[in-house]
C-alpha positions as CSV (number, residue, x, y, z in Angstrom):
1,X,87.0,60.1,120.6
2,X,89.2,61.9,123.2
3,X,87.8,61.0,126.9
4,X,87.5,63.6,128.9
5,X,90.1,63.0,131.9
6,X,89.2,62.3,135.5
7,X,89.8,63.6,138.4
8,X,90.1,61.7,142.4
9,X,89.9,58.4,142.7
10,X,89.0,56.2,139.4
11,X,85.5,56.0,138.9
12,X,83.7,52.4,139.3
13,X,83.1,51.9,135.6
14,X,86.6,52.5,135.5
15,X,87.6,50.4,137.8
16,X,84.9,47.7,136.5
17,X,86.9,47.9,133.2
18,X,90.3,47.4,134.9
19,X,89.1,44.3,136.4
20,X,87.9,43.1,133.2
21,X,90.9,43.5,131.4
22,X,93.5,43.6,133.5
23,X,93.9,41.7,136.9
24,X,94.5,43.3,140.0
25,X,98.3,44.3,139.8
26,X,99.0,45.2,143.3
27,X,98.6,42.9,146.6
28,X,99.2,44.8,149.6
29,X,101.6,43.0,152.3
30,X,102.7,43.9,155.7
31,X,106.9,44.5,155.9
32,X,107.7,41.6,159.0
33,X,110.2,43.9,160.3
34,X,108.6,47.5,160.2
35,X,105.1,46.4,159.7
36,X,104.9,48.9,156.6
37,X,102.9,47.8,153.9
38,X,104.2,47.7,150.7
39,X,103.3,46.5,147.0
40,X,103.8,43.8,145.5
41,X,103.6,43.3,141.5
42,X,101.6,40.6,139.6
43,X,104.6,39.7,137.2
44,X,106.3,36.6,139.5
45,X,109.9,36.6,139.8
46,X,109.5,32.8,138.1
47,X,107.8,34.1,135.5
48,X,111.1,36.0,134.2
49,X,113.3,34.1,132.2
50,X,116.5,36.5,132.5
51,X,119.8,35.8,131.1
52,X,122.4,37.6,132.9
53,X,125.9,38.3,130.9
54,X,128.1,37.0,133.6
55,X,131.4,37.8,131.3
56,X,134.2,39.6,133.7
57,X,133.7,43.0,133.8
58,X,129.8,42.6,132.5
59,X,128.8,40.5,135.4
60,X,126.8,41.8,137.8
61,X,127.0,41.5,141.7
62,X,124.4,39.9,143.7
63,X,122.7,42.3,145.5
64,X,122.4,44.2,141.9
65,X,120.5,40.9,140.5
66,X,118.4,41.0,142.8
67,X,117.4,44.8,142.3
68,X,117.5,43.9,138.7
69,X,114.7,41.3,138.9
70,X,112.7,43.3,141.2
71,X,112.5,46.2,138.7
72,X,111.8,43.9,135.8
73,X,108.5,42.9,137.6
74,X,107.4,46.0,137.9
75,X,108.9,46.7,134.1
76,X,106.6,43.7,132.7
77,X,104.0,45.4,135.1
78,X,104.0,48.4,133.6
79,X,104.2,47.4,129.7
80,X,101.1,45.1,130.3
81,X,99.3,47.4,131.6
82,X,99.9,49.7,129.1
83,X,98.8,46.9,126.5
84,X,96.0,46.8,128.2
85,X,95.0,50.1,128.6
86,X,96.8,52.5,126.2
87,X,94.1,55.3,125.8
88,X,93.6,55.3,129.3
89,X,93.2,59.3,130.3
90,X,94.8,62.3,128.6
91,X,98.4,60.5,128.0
92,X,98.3,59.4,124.7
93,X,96.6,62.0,123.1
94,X,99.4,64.7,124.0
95,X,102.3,62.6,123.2
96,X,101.6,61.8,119.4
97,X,100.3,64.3,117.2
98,X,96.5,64.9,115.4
99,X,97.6,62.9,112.2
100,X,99.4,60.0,114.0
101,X,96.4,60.0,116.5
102,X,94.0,59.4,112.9
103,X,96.2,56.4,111.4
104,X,94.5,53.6,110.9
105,X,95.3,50.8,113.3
106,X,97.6,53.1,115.5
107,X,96.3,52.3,119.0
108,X,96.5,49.0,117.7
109,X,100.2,49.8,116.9
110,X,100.9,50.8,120.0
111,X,99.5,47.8,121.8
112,X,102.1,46.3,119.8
113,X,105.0,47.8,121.3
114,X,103.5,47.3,124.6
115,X,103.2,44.0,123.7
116,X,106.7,43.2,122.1
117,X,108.3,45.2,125.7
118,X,107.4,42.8,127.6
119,X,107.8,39.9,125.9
120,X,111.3,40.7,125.5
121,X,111.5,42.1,129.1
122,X,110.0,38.6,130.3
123,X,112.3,36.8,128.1
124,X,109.8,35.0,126.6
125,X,109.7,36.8,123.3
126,X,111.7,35.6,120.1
127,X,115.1,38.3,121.2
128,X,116.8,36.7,123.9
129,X,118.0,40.1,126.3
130,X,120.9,39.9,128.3
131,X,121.5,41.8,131.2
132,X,124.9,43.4,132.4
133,X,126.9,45.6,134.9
134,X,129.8,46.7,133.1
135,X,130.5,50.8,134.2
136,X,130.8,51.1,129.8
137,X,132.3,54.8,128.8
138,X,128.5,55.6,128.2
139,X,128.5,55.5,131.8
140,X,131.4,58.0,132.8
141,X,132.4,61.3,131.3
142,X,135.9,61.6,129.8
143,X,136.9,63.0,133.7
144,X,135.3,59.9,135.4
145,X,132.7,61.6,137.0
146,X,128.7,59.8,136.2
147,X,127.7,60.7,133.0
148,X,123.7,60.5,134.3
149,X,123.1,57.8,132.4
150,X,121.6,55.1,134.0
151,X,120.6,51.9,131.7
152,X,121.1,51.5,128.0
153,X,120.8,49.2,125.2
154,X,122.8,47.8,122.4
155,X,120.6,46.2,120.0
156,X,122.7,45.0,118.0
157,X,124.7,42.9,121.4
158,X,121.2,42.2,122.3
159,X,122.3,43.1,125.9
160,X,120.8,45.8,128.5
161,X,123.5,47.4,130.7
162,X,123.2,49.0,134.2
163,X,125.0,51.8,135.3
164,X,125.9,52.5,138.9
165,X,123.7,55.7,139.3
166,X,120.7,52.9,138.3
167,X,121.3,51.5,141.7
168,X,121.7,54.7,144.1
169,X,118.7,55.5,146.2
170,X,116.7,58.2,145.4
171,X,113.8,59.4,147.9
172,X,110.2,60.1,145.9
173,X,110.8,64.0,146.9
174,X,114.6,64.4,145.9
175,X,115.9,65.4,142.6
176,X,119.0,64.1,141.3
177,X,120.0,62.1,138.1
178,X,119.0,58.5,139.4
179,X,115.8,56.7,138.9
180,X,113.2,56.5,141.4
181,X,113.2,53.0,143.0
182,X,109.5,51.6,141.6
183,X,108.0,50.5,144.7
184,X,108.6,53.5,147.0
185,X,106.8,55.8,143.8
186,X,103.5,53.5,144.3
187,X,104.1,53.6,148.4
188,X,103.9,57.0,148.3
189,X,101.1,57.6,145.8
190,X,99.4,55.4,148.7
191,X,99.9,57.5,151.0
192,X,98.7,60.8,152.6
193,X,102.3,62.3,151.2
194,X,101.5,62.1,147.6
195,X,104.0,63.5,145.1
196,X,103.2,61.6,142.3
197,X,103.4,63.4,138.8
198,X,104.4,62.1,135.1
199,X,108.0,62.8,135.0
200,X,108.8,61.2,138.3
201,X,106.3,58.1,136.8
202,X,108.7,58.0,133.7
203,X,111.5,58.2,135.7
204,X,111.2,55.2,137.6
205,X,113.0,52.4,137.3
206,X,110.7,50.7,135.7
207,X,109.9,52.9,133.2
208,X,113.8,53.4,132.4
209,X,113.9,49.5,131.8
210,X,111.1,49.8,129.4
211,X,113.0,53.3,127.4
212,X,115.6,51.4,127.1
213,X,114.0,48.1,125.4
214,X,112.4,50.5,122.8
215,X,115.9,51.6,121.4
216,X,115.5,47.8,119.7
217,X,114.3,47.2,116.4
218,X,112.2,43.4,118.0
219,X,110.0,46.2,119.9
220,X,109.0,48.8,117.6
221,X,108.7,46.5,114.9
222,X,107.1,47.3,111.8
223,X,106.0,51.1,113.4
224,X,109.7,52.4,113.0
225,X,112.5,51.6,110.4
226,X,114.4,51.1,113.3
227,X,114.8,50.9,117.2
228,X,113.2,54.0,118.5
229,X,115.4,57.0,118.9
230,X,116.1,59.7,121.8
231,X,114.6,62.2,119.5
232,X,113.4,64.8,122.7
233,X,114.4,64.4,126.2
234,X,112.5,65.1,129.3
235,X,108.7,65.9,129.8
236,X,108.4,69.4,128.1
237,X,110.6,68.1,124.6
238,X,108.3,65.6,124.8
239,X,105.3,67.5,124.7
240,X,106.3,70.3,122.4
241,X,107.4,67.3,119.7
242,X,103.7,66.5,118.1
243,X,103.2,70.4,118.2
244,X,105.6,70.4,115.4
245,X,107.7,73.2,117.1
246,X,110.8,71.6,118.5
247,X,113.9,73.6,117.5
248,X,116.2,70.1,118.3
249,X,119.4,72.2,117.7
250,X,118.2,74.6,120.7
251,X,117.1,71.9,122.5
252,X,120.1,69.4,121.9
253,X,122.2,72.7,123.2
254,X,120.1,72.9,126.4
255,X,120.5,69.9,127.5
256,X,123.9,69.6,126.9
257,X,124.0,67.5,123.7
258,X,125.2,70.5,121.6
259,X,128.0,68.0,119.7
260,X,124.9,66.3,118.2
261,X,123.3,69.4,116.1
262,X,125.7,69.5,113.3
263,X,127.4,65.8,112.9
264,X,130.2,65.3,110.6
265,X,127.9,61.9,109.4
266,X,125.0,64.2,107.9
267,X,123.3,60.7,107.7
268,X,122.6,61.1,112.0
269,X,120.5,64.4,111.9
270,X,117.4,63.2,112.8
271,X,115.4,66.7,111.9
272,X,117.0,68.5,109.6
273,X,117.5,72.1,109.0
274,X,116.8,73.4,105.9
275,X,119.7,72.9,104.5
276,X,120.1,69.6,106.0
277,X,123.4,70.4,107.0
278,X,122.0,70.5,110.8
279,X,119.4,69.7,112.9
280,X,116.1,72.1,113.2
281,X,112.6,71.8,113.3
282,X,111.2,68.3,113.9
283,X,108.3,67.4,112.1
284,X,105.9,66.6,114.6
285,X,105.1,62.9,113.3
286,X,109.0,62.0,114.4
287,X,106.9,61.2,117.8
288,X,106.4,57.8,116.2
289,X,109.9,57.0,116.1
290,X,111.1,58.7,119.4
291,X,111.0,56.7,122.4
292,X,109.5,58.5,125.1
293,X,106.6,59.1,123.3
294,X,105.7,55.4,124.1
295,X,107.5,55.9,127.3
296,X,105.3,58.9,129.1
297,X,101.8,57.5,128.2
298,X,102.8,53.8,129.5
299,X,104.0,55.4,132.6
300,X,100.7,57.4,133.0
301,X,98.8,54.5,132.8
302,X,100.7,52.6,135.1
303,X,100.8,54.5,137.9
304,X,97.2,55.9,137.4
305,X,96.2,52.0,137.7
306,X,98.9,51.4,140.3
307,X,98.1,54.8,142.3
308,X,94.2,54.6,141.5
309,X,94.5,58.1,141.3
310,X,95.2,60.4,138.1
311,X,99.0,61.1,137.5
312,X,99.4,64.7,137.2
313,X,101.8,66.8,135.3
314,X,103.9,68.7,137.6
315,X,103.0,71.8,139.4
316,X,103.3,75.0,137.0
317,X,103.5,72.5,133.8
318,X,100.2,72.3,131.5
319,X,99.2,70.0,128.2
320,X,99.7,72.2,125.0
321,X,97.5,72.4,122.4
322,X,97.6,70.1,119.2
323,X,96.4,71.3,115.7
């Protein structure tokens, strides 16, 4: 059954089942130099066994490894706790639809991909990941100029590249195209300046780490033919998709995808018109193939655990109703 969500601080029988199933994520430290505290995750830079692609023009540079590894803690972080907790508050039930929601085993399902993130975020799982630098064209436009992608994946290279808007600092209040830096999203959800909501929680960096690992096959396993796709982007896409009223074409136009709505290779139209000779109307159980639809909940539940405070949905933005 559906809980009812909750609102403040997370009640103690909450918190009592936290502690019984997941260990305290977060030990506060004190910055030496500025005496700021700041948080530390529970996934140990040890623990990681990364494989870095150290080809020319893949390799990456120091200081970037280093911000790398960083992120993959809280990555691992954030997949576990998702694991752990994946019906945690209101998340999952807006993000995949009534008759997905009734499948037998589906929580379980989703534990799954939880599960299979972090194993191969950890390295410790059976698909050895590398991770790269190179500034690839899906990096650039055709001008040069950042093409706001920051991170993707090529399953079939079994490799995880970083573009160079990953690594550009982004405030917890600014907009922009690059991620929020993990650590400075749970700082300030600590703090009496809270801004916290779920779109800046999904766009972390942590949370783009985890997107990215879902676009493989080895994660999503036997719950999609394939590695999860980009069917919606963005926080409202993502909640109209299990309402079985996303127009893609519109929305591929809107976000500036419109060379994707009628492909010459029919076989790429992910929800077809009715002529199939475009895209239209998604049916809304494609939210078990489309990656943010894992992405948002996990998110949600990490920073709700991390924050120990609810994650909102930005001002003016509202859950819609599924049927």
């Amino acid at each position: 059954m559906k809980p009812s969500f909750f609102k403040g601080p997370l009640p103690v029988f909450l918190a009592m089942t936290f502690a019984s199933v997941v260990p305290a994520l977060y030990v506060p430290e004190k910055r030496a130099d500025a005496g700021t505290t700041i948080w530390e995750p529970q996934t140990k830079e040890t623990d990681l066994k990364i494989k870095w692609n150290d080809d020319d023009g893949f390799k990456c540079a120091d200081d970037r490894k280093k911000t790398i590894t960083q992120e993959l803690r809280y990555a691992v972080d954030l997949a576990k706790t998702a694991e752990a907790n994946p019906t945690l508050g209101e998340f999952y039930y807006h993000f995949f639809d009534l008759e997905t929601q009734g499948k037998e085993n589906h929580v379980e399902d989703v534990k799954g991909v939880y599960k299979r993130m972090s194993e191969m975020l950890l390295g410790t799982g059976d698909y050895q990941l590398a991770f790269s630098c190179k500034m690839d064209s899906l990096c650039v436009k055709k001008d040069g100029s950042p093409s706001g992608t920051s991170a993707f994946a090529n399953d079939g290279g079994k490799r995880m590249n970083f573009c160079d808007i990953f690594f550009e600092a982004r405030n917890s209040n600014d907009g922009g195209a690059s991620p929020f830096i993990t650590s400075d999203l749970i700082s300030n959800c600590k703090s009496d300046q809270n801004t916290i909501n779920l779109r800046k929680a999904q766009q972390s960096r942590a949370a783009i780490m985890v997107h990215e690992s879902a676009h493989t096959k080895y994660v999503m396993g036997d719950v999609s033919e394939k590695g999860a796709l980009d069917i919606a982007y963005g926080l409202l896409a993502n909640l109209q998709l299990p309402t079985g009223t996303l127009d893609r074409a519109d929305h591929l136009k809107k976000t500036g995808r419109g060379s994707q709505v009628s492909p010459k290779d029919k076989s790429k139209i992910v929800c077809p018109s009715d002529d199939g000779q475009k895209e239209g109307i998604c049916d809304k159980t494609k939210c078990r193939s489309n990656d943010d639809s894992y992405v948002f909940p996990a998110a949600g539940v990490f920073f709700t655990q991390a924050c120990e405070v609810e994650v909102p949905l930005p001002d003016g933005v509202t859950y819609p109703v599924l049927s």
